[in-house]
C-alpha positions in Angstrom: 0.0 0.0 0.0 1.2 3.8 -0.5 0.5 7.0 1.3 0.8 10.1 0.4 0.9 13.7 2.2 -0.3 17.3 0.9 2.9 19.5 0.0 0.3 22.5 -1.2 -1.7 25.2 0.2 -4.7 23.2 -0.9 -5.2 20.6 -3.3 -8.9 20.1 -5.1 -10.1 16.4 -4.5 -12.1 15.6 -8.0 -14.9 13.1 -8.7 -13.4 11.8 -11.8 -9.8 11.9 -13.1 -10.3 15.2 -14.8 -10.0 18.9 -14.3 -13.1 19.6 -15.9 -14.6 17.0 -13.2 -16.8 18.5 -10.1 -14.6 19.2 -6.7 -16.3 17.5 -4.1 -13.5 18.4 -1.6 -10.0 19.6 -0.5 -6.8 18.4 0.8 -5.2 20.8 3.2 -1.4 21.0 3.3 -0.1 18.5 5.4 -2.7 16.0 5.3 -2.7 12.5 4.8 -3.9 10.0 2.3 -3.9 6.3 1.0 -3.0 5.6 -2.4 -5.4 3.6 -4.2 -4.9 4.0 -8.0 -3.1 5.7 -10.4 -3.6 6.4 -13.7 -2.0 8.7 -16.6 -1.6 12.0 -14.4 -4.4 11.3 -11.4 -4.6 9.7 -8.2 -7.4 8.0 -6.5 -6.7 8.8 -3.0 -8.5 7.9 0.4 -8.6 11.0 3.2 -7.4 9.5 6.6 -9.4 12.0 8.3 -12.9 10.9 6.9 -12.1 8.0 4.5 -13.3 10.3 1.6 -12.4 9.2 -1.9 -11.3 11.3 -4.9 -9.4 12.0 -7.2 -6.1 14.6 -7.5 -3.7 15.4 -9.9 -0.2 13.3 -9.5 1.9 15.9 -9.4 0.1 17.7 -6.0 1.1 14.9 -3.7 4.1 14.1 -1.9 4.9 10.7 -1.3 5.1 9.1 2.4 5.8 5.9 4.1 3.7 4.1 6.3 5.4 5.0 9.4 4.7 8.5 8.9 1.5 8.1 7.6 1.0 6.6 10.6 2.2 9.3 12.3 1.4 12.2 11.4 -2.2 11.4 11.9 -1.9 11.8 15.3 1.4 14.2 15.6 0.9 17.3 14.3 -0.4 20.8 15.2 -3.2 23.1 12.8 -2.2 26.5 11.5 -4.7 28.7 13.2 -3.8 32.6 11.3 -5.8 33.0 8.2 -2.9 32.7 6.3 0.8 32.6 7.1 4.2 31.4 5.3 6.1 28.7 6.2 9.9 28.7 5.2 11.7 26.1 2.8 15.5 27.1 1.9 14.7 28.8 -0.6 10.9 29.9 -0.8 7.4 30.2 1.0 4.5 28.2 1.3 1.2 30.0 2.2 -0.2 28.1 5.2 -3.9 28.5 5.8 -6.4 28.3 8.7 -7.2 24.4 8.8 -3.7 23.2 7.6 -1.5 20.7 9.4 2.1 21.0 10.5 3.0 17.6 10.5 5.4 16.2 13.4 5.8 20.3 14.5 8.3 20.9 17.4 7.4 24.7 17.9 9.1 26.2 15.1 10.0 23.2 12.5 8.4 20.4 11.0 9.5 18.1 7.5 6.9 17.3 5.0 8.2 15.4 2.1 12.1 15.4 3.0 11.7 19.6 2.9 12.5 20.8 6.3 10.2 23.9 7.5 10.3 26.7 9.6 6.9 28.3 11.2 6.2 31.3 13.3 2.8 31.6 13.2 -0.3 30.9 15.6 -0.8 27.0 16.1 -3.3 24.8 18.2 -2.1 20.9 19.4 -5.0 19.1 19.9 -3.0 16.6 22.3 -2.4 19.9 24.6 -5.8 22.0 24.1 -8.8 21.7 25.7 -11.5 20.8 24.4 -14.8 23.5 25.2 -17.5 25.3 23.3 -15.7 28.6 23.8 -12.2 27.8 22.0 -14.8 25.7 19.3 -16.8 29.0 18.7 -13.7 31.1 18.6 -12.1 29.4 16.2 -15.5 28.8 13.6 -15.6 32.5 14.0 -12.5 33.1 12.2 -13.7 31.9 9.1 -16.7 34.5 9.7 -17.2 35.7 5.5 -15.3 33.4 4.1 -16.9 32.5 0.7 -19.4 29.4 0.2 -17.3 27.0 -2.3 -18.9 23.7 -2.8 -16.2 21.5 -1.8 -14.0 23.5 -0.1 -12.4 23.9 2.9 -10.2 26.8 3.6 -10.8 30.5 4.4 -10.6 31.4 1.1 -13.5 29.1 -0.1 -15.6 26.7 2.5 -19.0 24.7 2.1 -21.1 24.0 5.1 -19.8 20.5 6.6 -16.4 21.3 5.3 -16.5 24.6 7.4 -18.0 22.0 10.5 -15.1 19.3 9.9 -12.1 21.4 10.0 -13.1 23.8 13.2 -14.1 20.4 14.7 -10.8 18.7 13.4 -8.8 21.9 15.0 -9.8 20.4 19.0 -8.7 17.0 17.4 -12.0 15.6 17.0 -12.2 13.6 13.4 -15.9 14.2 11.7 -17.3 12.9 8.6 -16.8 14.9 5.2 -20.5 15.3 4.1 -23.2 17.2 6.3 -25.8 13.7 6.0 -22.7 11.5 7.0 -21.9 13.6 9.7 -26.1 13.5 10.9 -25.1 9.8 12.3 -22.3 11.1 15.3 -22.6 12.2 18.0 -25.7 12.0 21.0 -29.1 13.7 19.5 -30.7 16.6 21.3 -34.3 16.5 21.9 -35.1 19.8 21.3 -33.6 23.2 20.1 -34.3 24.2 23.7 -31.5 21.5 25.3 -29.4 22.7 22.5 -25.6 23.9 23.9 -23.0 25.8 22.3 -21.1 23.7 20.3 -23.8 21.6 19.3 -24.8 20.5 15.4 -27.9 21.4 14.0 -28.8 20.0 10.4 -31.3 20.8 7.9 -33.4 19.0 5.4 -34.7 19.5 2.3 -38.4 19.3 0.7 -37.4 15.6 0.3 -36.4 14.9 3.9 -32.4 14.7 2.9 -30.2 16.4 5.1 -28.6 19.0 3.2 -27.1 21.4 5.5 -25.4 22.0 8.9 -24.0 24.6 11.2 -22.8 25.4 14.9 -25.3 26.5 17.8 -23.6 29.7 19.5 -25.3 31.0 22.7 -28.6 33.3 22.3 -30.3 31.0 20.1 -28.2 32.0 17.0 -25.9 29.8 14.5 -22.9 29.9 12.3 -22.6 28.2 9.4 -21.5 29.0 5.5 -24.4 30.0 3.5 -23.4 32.3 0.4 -20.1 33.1 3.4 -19.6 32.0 6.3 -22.4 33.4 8.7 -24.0 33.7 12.3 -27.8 34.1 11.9 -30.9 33.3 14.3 -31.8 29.7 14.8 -35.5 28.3 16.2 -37.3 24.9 15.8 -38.3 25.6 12.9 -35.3 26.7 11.1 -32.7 29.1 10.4 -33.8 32.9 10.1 -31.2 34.6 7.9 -31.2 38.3 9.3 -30.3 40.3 6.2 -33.4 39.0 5.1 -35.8 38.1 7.9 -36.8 34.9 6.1 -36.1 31.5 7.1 -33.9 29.5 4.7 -33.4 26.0 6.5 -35.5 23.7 7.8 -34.4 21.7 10.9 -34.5 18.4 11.1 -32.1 17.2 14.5 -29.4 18.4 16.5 -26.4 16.6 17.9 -23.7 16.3 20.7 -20.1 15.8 19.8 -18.2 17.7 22.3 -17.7 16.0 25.4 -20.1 16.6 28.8 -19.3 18.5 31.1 
């Protein structure tokens, strides 16, 4: 089997093998992957964050050995400034909000056999605390970033990719698609036992679940919806308040941060 690691800002994940095929997600520098076919120019990769499958063009991955594939799952630390450089000998790589520094020490880290210096603002899920405050925090950094259907970054985020990586940031793996995410955690009876930090997801007029976002305190949400957003949230939906109409229906909530 072979692995493979992200050696760019961010790297589209494809449905077929072809640029003109739909992105249905990202890779994030420093993330980690399965190898599972090649062919003339593309990759068929597996995520190890969410087991999502894709494809991405062969010459936007680094190749990795098991050990550190292994690894780095578990030792790394997450860029948290909206964008900052990280130092090769002899150029930059733009590091964005989300990204992984894999097998960091506090300044350095190696991706690739390229050795890396970083200054910026980093979060190590091994040595953070998990809460609804530092979750809320850092979703709110990503406050008007753009809706991009598949994304995943600040500069471009859909809804459950905008829920995976602030949940992915405290260390906690979730699914990549807001309907596969639906199945974790404990459900919430009602929007009234709702906590910060909790998921809310939305249906559509056929009953699929379509949408999610973060409960905040005083019954409002953030989630990406045209940008990333905070609007009111009730039992029957989301109220967007540019508009004063409701633009999601509920259909459940759910715990995945811990209890207190």
């Amino acid at each position: 089997m072979k692995y493979g690691i992200c050696p760019l800002s961010m790297v589209p994940i494809r449905l077929d093998a072809s640029d003109a095929s739909e992105m249905i997600s990202q890779l994030l520098f420093g993330e980690v992957f399965i190898i599972l076919e090649e062919k003339k120019n593309w990759t068929r990769i597996q995520c190890a964050l969410d087991k999502y499958e894709g494809w991405i063009g062969s010459k936007q991955l680094k190749i990795i050995g098991a050990r550190e594939f292994k690894r780095f799952q578990t030792d790394c630390s997450y860029c948290l400034d909206l964008v900052q450089g990280a130092m090769a000998n002899n150029h930059y790589v733009p590091i964005t909000l989300g990204c992984s520094l894999p097998g960091y020490d506090g300044m350095n880290f190696e991706l690739g056999g390229q050795k890396f210096t970083y200054s910026g603002q980093v979060i190590t899920p091994s040595e953070a605390q998990i809460s609804s405050e530092r979750l809320i925090k850092i979703a709110r950094k990503y406050l008007y970033a753009p809706y991009l259907w598949g994304g995943r970054s600040p500069f471009g985020i859909d809804c459950s990719g905008f829920v995976q990586v602030v949940y992915k940031l405290l260390g906690i793996p979730m699914k990549r698609d807001a309907y596969q995410q639906a199945t974790l955690g404990k459900t919430v009876k009602s929007i009234r036992k709702a906590k910060e930090g909790d998921l809310a997801y939305f249906h559509n007029e056929k009953g699929k679940i379509i949408h999610v976002g973060i409960i905040m305190q005083d019954k409002k949400i953030i989630h990406a919806s045209g940008q990333v957003r905070i609007d009111k949230i009730n039992k029957r939906g989301i109220l967007n308040l540019d508009t004063n109409k409701y633009t999601h229906e509920l259909r459940c909530i759910k715990r995945i941060l811990p209890e207190d």
